[in-house]
C-alpha positions as CSV (number, residue, x, y, z in Angstrom):
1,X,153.7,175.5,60.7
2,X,151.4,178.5,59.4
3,X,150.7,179.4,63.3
4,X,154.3,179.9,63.7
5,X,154.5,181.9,60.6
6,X,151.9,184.2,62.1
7,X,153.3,183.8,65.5
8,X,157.1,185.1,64.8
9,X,155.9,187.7,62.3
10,X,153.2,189.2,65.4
11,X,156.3,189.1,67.9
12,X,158.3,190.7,65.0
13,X,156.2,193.7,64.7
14,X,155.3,194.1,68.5
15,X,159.5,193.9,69.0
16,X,160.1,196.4,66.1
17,X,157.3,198.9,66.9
18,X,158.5,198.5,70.3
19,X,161.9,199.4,69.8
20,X,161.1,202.8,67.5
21,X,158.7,203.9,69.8
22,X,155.4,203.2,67.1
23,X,153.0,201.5,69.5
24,X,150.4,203.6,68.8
25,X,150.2,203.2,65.0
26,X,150.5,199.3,65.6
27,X,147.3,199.3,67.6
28,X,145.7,201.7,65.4
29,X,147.0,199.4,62.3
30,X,145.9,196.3,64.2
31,X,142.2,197.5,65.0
32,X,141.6,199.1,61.4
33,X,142.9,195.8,59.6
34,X,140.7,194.2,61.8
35,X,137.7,196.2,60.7
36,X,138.4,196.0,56.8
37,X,139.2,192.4,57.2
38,X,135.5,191.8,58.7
39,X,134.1,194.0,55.3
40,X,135.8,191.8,52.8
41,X,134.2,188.9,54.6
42,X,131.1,190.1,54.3
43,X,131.3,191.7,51.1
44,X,132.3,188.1,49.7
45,X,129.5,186.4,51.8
46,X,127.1,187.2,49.2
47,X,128.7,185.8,45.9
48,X,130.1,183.0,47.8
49,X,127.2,182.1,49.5
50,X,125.3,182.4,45.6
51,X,127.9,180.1,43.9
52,X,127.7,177.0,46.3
53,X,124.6,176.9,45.9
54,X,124.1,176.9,42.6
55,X,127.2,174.7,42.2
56,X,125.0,172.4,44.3
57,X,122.1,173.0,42.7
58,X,123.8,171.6,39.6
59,X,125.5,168.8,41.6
60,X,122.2,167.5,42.4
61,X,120.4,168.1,38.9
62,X,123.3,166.4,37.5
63,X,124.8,168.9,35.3
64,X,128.6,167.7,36.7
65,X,127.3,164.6,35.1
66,X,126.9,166.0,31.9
67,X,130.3,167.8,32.5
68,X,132.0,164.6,33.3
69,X,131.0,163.3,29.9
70,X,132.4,167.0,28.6
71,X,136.0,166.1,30.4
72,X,136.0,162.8,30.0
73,X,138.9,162.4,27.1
74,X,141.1,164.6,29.7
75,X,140.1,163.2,32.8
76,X,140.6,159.7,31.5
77,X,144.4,161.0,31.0
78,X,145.2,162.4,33.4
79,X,143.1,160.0,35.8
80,X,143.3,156.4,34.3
81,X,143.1,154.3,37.2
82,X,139.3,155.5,37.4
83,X,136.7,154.2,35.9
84,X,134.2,156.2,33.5
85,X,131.2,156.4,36.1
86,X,133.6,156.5,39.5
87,X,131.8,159.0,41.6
88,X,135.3,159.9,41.8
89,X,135.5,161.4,38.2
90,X,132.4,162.6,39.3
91,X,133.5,164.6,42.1
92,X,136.8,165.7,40.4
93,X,134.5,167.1,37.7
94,X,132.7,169.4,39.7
95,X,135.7,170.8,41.8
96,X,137.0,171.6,38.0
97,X,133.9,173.0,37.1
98,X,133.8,175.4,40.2
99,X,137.6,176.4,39.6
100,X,137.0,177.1,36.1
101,X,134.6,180.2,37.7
102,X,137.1,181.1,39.8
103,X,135.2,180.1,42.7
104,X,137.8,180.0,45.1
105,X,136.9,178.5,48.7
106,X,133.1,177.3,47.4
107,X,135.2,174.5,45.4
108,X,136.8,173.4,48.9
109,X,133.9,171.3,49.5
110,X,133.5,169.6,45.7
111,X,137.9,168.9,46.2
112,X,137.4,167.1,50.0
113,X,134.7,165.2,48.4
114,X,136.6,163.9,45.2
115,X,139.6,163.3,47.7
116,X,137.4,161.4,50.0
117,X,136.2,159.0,47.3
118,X,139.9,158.9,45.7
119,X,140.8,157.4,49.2
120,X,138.3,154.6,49.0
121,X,139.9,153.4,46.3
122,X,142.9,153.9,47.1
123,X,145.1,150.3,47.6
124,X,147.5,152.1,50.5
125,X,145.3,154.2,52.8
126,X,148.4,155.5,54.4
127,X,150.1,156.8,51.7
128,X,148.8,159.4,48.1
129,X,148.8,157.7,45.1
130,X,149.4,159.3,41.9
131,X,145.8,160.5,41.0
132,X,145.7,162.5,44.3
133,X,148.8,163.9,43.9
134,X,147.4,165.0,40.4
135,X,144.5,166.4,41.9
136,X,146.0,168.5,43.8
137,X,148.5,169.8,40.9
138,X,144.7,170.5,39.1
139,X,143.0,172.0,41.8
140,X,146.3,174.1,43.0
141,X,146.7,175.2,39.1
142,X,143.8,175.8,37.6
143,X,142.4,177.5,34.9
144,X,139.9,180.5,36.2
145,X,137.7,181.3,33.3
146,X,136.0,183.8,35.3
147,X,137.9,185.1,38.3
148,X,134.6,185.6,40.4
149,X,137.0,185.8,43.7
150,X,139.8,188.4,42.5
151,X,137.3,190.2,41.1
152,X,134.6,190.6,44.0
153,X,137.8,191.2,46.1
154,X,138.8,194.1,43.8
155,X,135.9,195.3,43.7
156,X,135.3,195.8,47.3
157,X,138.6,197.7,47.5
158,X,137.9,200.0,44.9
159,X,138.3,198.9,41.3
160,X,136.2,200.6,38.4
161,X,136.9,197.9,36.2
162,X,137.4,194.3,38.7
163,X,137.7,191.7,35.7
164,X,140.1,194.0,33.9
165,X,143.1,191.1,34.5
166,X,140.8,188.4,33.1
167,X,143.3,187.9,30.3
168,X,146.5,187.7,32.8
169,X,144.6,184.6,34.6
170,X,143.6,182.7,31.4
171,X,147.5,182.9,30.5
172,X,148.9,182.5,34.1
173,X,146.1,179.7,34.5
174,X,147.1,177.9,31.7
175,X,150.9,178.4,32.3
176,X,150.6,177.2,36.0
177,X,148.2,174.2,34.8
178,X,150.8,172.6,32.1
179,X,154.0,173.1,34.3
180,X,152.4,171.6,37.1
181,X,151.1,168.5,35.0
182,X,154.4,168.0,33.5
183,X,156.1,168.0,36.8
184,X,153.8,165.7,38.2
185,X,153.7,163.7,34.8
186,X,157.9,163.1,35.3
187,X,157.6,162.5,39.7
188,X,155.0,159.6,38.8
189,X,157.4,157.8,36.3
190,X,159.3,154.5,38.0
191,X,162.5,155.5,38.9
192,X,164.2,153.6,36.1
193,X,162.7,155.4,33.5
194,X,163.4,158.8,34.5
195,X,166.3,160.0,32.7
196,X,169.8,160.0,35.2
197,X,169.5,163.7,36.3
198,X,166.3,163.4,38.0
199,X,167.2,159.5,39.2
């Protein structure tokens, strides 16, 4: 669906610039976002490349271990069908850990691993159940203690002070986080218990 996003909003632009006579400042627009697109990529590289590895540094030396004991009295709420030591707590854990530094894409991996193990125990292969859809409400609204990624972004276009907004993603973090567990809180309730508006 994204493709054709991209697709009508490309013949869009080639159709408008076409029509006002702006080719030349389309090309020249296309090539220089091409260029500053390949130097945020690589000025990310770096502090990407830094926190996966020391996400799975800790992975390996067990630290999410010792962070899944830390989350434990939440994750057993908002995860009950799991067990204390599923590897799938586990997992969940460390995607949490790695969104909590605002990691961005470097908790990608730690998410398709908790969803991987949440599939093998999951009873209907074919269809979510309610701790995936969770995890995804957690890992779509999280809370960014440290906004590593908006800030290494803002700071390769020009900011003199990137984690300046740090307040404004604790408070949208946390705002985002409870609306999206209460919503998926009410969907997961059995139809005759939700009250006769939402039925």
């Amino acid at each position: 669906m994204l493709g054709y996003i991209w697709g009508g909003m490309i013949i869009v632009s080639f159709v408008c610039s076409l029509y006002t006579g702006k080719m030349e400042e389309l090309s020249s627009a296309v090539l220089n976002g091409a260029g500053k697109a390949v130097e945020l990529l690589i000025s990310l590289l770096g502090i990407m490349a830094l926190w996966s590895g020391l996400m799975k540094i800790a992975d390996k030396g067990g630290i999410t271990s010792i962070l899944a004991k830390l989350f434990s009295p939440i994750l057993r709420l908002l995860f009950p069908d799991y067990k204390k030591d599923s590897p799938a707590l586990n997992a969940i854990c460390a995607n949490m850990a790695a969104n909590l530094l605002g990691l961005g894409n470097a908790a990608t991996p730690f998410g398709i691993a908790a969803m991987r193990e949440m599939q093998k125990e999951n009873k209907n292969p074919k269809k979510a159940n309610k701790s995936m859809a969770m995890f995804v409400v957690l890992n779509t609204a999280s809370i960014q203690l440290i906004p590593t990624t908006i800030a290494a972004m803002r700071s390769a276009s020009g900011s003199n002070d990137p984690f300046d907004i740090i307040v404004a993603v604790w408070v949208v973090s946390v705002l985002s986080l409870i609306a999206g567990i209460a919503a998926a809180k009410i969907f997961e309730l059995p139809s005759e218990r939700l009250p006769s508006h939402l039925d």
